[in-house]
PARO-412088 format. One line per 8 residues: their letters; for each residue y, x, z of N, C-alpha, C. Coordinates in pm, whole numbers, plus 50000, padded with zeros to 5 digits. Layout:
REM PARO-412088
a) Y,X,Z,Y,X,Z,Y,X,Z  ...
END
This chain:
REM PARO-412088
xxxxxxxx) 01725,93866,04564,01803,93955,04651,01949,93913,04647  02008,93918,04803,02172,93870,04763,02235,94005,04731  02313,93952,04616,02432,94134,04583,02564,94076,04620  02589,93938,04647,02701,93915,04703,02769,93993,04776  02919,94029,04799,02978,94111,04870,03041,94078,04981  03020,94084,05104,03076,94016,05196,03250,94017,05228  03299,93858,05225,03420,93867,05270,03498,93936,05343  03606,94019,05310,03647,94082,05417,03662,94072,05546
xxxxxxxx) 03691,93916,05572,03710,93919,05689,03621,93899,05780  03491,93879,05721,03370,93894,05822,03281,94015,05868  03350,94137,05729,03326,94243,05764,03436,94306,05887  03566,94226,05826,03615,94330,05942,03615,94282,06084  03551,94141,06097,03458,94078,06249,03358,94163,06299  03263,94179,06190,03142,94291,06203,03188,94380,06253  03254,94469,06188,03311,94589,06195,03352,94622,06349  03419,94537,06388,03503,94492,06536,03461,94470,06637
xxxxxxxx) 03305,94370,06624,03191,94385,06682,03151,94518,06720  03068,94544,06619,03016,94706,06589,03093,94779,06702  03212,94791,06693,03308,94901,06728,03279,94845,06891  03330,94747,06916,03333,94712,07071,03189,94693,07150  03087,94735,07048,02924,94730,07149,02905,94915,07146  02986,94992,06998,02947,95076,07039,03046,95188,07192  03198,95126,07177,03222,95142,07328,03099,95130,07467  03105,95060,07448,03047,94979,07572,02903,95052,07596
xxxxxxxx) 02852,95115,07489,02711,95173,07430,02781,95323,07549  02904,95355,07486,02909,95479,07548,02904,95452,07686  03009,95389,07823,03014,95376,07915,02845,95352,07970  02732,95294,07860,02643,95271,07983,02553,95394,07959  02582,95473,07853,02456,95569,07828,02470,95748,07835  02635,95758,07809,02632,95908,07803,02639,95926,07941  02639,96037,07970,02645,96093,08106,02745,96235,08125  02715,96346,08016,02800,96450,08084,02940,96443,07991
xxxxxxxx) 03039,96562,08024,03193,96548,07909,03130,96614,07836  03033,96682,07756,03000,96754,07644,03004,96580,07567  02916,96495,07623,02876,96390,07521,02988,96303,07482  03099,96319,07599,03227,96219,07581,03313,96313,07463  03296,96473,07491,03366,96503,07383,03289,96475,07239  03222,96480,07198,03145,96437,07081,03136,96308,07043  03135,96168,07130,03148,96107,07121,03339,96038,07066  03426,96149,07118,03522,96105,07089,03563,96167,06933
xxxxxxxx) 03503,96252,06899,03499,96297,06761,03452,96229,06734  03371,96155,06750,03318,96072,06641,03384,95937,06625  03457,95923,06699,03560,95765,06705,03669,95847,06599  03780,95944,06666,03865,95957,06574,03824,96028,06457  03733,96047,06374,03726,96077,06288,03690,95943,06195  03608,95804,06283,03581,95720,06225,03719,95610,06196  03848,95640,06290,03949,95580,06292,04048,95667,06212  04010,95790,06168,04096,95842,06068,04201,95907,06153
xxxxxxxx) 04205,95974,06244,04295,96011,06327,04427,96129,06247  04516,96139,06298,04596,96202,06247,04642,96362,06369  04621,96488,06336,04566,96598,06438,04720,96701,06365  04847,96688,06476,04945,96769,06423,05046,96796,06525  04968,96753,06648,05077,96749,06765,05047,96830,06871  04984,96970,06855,04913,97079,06959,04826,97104,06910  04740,97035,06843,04575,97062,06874,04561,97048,06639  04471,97140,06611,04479,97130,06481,04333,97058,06430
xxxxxxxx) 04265,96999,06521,04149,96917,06442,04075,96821,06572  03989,96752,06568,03959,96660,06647,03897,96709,06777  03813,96811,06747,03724,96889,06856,03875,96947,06952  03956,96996,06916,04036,97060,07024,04162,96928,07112  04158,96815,07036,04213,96745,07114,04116,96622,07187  03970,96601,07122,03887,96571,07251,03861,96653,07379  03869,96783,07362,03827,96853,07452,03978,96855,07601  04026,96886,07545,04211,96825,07605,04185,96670,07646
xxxxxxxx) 04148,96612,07596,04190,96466,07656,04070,96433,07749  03985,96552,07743,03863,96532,07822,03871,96565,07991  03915,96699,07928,03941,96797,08032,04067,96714,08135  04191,96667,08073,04292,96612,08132,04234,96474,08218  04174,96345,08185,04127,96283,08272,04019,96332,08347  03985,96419,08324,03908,96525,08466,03974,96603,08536  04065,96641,08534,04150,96691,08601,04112,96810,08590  04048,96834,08496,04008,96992,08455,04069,97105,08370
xxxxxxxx) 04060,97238,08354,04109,97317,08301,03984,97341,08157  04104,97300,08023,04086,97284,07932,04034,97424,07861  04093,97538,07936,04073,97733,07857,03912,97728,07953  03862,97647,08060,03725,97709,08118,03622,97545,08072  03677,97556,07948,03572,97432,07874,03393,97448,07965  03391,97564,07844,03218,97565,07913,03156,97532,08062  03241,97622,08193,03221,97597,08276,03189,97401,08325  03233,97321,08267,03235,97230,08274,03153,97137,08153
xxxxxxxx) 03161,97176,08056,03100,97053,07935,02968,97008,07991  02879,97052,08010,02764,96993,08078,02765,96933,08236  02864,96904,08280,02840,96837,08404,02810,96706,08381  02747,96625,08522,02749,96500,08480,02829,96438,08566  02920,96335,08488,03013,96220,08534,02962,96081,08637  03058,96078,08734,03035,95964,08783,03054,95826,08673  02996,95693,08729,03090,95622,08692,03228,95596,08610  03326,95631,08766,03447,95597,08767,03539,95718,08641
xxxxxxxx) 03451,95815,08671,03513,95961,08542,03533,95885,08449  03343,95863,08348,03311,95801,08274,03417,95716,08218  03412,95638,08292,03539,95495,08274,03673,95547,08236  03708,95667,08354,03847,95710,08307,03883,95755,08149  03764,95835,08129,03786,95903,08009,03784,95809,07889  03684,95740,07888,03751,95616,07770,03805,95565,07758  03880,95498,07883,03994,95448,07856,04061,95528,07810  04154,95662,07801,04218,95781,07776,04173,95768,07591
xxxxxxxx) 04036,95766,07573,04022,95798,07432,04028,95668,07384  04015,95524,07429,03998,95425,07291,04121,95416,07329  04240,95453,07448,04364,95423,07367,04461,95489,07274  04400,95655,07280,04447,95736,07147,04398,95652,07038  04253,95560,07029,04265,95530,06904,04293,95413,06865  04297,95331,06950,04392,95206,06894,04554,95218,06931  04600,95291,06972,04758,95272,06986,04795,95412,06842  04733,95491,06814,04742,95622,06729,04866,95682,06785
xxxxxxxx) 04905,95675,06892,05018,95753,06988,04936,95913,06957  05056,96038,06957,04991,96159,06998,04940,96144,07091  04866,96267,07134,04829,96285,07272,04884,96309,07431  05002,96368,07360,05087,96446,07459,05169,96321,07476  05239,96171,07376,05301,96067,07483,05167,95973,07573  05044,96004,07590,04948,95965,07648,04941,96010,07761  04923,96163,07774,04932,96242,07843,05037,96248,07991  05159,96243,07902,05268,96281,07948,05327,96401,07963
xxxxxxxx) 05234,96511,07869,05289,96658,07900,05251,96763,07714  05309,96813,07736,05253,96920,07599,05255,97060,07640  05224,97142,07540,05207,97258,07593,05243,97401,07467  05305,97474,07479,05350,97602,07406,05298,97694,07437  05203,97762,07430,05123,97877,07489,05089,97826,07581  05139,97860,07731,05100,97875,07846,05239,97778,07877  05317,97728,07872,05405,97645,07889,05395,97535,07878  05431,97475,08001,05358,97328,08000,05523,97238,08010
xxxxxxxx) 05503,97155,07937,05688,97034,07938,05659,96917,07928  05707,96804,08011,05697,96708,08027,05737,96677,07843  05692,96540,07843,05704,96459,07695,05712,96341,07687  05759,96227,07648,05748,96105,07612,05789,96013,07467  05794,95931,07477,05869,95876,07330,05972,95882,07334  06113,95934,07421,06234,95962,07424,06223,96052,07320  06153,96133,07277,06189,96295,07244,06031,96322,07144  06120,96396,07067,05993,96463,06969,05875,96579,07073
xxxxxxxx) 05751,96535,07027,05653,96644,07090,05696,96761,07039  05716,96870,07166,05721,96998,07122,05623,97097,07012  05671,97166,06923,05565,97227,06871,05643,97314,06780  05757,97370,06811,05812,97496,06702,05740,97592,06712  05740,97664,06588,05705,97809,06556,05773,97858,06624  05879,97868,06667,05980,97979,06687,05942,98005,06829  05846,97915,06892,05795,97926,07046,05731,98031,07030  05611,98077,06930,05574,98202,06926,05635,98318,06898
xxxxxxxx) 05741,98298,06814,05822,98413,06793,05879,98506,06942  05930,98422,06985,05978,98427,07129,05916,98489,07200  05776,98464,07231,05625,98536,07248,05616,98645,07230  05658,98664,07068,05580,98759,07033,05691,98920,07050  05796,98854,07088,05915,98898,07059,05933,98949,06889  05948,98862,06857,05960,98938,06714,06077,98932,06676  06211,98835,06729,06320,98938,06745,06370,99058,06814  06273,99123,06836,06362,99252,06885,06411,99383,06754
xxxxxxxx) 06302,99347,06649,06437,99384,06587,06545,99455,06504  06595,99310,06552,06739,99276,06534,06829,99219,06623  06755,99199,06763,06823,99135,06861,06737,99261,07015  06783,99271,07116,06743,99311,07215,06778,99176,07317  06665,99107,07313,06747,98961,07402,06727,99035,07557  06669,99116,07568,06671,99141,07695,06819,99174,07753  06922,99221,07669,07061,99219,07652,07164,99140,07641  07130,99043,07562,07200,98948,07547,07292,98833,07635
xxxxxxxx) 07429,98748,07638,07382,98723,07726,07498,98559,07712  07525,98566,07569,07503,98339,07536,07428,98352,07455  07354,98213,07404,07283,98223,07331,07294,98040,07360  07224,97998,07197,07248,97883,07165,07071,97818,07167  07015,97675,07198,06950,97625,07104,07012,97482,07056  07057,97466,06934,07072,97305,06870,06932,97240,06827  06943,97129,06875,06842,97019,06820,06729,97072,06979  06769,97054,07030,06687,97107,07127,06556,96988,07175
xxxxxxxx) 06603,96861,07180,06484,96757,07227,06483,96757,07356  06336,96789,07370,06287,96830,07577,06296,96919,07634  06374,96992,07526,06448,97135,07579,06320,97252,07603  06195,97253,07521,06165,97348,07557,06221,97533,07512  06249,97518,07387,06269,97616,07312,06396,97668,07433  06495,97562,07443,06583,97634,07500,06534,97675,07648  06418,97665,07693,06344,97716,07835,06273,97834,07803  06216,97842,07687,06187,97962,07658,06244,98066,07622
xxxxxxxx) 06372,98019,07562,06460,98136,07523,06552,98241,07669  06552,98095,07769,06615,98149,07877,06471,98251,07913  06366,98192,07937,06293,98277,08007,06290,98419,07908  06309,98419,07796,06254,98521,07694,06412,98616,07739  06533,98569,07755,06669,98659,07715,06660,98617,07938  06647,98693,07992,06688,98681,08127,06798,98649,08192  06910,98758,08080,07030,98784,08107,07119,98677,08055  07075,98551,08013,07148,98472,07902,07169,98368,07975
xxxxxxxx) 07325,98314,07927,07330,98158,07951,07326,98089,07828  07227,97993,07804,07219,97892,07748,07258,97764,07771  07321,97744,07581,07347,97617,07611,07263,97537,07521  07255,97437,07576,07123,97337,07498,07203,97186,07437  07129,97190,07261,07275,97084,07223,07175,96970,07169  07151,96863,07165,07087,96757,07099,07162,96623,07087  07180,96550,07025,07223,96402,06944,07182,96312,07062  07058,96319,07086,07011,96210,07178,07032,96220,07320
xxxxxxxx) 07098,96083,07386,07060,96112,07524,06969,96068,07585  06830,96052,07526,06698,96012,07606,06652,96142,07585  06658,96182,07476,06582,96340,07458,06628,96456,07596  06788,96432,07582,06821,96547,07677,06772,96463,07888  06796,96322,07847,06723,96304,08007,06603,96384,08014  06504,96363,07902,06386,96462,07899,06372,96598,07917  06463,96658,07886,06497,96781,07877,06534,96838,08030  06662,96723,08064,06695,96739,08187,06511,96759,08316
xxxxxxxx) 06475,96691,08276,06318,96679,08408,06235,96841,08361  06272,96900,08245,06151,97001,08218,06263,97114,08257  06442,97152,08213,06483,97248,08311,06458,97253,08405  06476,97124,08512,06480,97150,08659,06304,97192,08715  06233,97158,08628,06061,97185,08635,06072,97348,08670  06153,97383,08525,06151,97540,08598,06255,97619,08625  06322,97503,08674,06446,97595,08782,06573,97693,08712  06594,97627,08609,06684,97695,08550,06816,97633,08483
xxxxxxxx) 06854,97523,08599,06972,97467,08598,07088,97549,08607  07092,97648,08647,07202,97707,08687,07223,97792,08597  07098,97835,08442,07174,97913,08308,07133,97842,08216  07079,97689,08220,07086,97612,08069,07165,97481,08128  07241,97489,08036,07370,97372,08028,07305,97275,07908  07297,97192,07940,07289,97045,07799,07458,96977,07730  07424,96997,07618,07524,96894,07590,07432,96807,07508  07512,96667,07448,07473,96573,07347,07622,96591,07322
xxxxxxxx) 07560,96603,07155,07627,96605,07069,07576,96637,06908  07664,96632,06828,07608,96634,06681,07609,96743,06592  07486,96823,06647,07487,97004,06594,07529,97071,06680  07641,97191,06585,07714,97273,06655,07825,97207,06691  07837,97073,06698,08006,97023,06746,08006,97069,06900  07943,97054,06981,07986,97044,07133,07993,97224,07170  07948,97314,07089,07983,97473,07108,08090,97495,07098  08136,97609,07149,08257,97707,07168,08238,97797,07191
xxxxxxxx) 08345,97932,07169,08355,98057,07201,08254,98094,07087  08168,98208,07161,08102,98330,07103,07955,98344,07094  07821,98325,07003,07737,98347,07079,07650,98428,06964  07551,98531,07058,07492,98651,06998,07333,98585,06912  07308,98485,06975,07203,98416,06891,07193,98260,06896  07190,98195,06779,07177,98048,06752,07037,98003,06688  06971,97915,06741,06860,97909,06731,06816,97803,06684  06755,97710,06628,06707,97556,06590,06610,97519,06508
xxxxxxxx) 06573,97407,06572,06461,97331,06516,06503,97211,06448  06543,97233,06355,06625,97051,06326,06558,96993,06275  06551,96858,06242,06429,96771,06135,06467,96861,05982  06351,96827,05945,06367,96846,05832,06232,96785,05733  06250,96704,05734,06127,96599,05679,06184,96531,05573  06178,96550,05426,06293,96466,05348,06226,96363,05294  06355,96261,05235,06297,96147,05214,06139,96064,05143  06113,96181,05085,05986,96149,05019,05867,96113,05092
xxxxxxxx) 05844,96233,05228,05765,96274,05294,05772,96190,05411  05901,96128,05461,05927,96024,05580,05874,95921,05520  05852,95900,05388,05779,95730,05374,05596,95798,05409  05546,95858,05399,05443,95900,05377,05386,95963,05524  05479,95969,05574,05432,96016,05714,05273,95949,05798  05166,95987,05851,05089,95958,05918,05158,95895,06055  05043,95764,06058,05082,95671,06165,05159,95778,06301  05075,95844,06350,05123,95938,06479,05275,96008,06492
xxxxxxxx) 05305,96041,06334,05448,96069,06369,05541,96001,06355  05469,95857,06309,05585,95754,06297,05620,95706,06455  05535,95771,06527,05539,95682,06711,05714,95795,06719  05713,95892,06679,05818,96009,06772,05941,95959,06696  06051,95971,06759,06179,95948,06727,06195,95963,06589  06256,95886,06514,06324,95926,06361,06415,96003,06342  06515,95990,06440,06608,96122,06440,06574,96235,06431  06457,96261,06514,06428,96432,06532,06349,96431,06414
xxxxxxxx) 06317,96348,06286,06255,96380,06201,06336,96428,06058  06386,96277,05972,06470,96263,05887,06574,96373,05903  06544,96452,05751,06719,96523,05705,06741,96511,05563  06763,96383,05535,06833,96364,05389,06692,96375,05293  06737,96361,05163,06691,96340,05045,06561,96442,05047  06630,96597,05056,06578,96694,05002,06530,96765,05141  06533,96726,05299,06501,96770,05389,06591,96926,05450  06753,96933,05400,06796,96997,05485,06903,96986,05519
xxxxxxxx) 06955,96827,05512,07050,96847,05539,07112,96890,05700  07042,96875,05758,07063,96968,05927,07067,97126,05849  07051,97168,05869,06969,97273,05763,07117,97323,05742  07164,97248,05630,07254,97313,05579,07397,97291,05637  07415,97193,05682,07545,97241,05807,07534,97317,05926  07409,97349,05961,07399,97524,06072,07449,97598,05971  07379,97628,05853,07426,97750,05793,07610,97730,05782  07633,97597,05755,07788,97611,05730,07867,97668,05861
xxxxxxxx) 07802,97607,05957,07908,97621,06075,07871,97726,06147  07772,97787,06162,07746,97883,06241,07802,98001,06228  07872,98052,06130,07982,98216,06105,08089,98158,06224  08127,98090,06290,08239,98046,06330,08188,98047,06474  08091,98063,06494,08060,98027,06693,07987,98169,06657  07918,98272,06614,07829,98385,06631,07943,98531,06669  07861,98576,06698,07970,98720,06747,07932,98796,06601  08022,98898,06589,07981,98995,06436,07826,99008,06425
xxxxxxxx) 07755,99050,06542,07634,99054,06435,07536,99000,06493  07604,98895,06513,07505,98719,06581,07422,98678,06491  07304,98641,06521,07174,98616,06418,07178,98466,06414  07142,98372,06329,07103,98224,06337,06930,98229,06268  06881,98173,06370,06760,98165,06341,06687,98005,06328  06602,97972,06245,06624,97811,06178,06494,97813,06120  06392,97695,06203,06287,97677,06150,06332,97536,06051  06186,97561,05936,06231,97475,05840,06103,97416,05764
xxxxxxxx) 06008,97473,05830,05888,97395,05761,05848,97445,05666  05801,97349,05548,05745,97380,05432,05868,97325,05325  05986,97371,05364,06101,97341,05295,06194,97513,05245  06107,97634,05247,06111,97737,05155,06168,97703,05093  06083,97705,04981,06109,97719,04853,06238,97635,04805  06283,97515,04834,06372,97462,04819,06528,97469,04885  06505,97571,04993,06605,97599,05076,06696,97739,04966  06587,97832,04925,06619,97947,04846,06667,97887,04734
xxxxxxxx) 06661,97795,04647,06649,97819,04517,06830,97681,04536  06851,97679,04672,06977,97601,04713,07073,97685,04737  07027,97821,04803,07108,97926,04802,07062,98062,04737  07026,98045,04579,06996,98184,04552,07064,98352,04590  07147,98312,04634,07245,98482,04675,07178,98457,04821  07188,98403,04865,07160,98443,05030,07032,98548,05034  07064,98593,05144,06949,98711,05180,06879,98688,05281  06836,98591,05303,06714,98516,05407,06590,98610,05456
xxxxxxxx) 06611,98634,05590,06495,98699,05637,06379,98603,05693  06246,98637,05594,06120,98527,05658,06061,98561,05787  06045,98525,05907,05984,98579,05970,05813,98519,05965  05700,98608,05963,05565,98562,05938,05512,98497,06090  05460,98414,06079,05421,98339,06219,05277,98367,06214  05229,98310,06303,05018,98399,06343,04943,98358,06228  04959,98250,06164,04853,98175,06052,04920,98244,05947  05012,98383,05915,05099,98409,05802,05170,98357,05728
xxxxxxxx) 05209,98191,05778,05331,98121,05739,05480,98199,05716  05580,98113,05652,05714,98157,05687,05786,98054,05634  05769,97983,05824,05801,97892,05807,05980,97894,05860  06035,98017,05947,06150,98027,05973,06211,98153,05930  06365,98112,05966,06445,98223,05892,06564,98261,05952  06575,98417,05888,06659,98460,05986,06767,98500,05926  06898,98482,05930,07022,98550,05928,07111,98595,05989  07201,98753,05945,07252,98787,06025,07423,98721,06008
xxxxxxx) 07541,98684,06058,07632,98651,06058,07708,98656,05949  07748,98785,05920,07749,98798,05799,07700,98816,05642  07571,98741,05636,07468,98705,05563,07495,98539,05508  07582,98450,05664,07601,98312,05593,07694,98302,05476  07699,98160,05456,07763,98112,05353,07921,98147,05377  07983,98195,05352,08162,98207,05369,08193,98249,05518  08071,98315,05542,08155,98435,05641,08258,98545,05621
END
């Protein structure tokens, strides 16, 4: 009997083989999107996929990438999983899935779009895929409170990207002009195509710039998503988030340093009892024990995270 172990590199010929008959296996044999979605679970799970950009496991972003080269609606799955595909579908849809898995791009720079609830925003590699908590907050209104945004009427988002947060905040505060601040100017071109998407050029202003530098005057709520990924965790990152900008990722050593110049600068642009609100990840515990006196309000998000935080003006550092 041979126990020899085969050379790698003829396994990973085999392997390569294997992989490109069992493509080809799919195009001539499945027939409906139930089988393309199953079939595509079973690729990215065999390619090790990385699931952190909308969708939290493989089944909900086959079903999305299914539905999208069908031109179908992804919430009336069933109505559809058992149909059967032409051809040309067929064809579409794999192409769509073997290039999520050989390029390991998210979905949404594939796509070209992402989604926040019911909010749909253009996306590309200019700009980090949308996906703050604080989109649900907004939702859920769970500042009201301490804020009546229905009242309100500047209001800030920094680190904004494709500008959704700051689209939702306009839509969430009616009465508000927003201004929208980000570092990058590919992010804010991006940003620029998803305001005018929904028509709200005329109360969100963009700047580029670095933080709170490009603010002035007065404002009743400051809001942000800044990176906060620290150095440990940026070497370690999964292929998929290495595709999205580094900027919108990296903040220093310990992951705050964005972080911690909002808290510095923000007593200085808020009105007396202007809130700054600041998602931060799984960077808790290390944020508190950086400012033990502070009085940090957690707000709980749907999975009972707390992952953001809230302060009131005079709560910051040397207000």
């Amino acid at each position: 009997m041979n126990t020899a172990t085969p050379l790698p590199g003829v396994f990973a010929a085999t392997t390569s083989a294997w992989e490109q008959q069992t493509w080809q296996d799919a195009a001539d044999h499945l027939h409906t999107a139930r089988d393309l979605v199953r079939f595509a679970m079973s690729r990215f799970a065999a390619a090790d996929l990385f699931f952190g950009h909308g969708f939290p496991d493989a089944l909900e972003e086959a079903r999305y990438l299914v539905a999208w080269a069908l031109h179908l609606p992804v919430r009336q799955a069933s109505e559809w999983l058992d149909a059967r595909l032409t051809p040309a579908e067929r064809s579409r849809v794999l192409h769509l899935l073997r290039l999520r898995v050989d390029s390991r791009q998210p979905a949404a720079y594939l796509t070209g779009e992402a989604w926040l609830g019911e909010f749909r925003f253009r996306v590309d590699a200019r700009t980090i895929v949308p996906r703050s908590l604080i989109a649900e907050q907004l939702e859920d209104g769970a500042l009201h409170p301490w804020l009546d945004l229905d009242a309100v009427s500047r209001v800030a988002d920094v680190c904004t990207g494709g500008g959704s947060l700051a689209i939702l905040l306009a839509l969430a505060a009616p009465q508000a002009e927003v201004d929208a601040v980000d570092l990058s100017a590919d992010a804010l071109a991006v940003a620029a195509l998803n305001v005018s998407d929904y028509g709200l050029q005329d109360r969100i202003t963009l700047h580029q710039g670095d933080l709170l530098a490009p603010l002035s005057g007065l404002y009743q709520l400051i809001l942000s998503n800044p990176p906060y990924v620290d150095a440990a965790a940026m070497h370690a990152l999964p292929v998929e988030y290495c595709r999205e900008p580094e900027l919108a990722l990296a903040s220093g050593v310990d992951g705050l340093l964005h972080t911690r110049r909002l808290m510095a600068g923000a007593a200085a642009l808020l009105e007396e009892d202007g809130l700054l609100v600041v998602e931060v990840g799984h960077q808790r515990g290390v944020l508190e024990m950086a400012y033990p006196d502070v009085p940090f309000t957690w707000l709980e998000s749907r999975d009972g995270g707390t992952y953001i935080f809230l302060l009131r003006r005079g709560d910051l550092p040397g207000a």
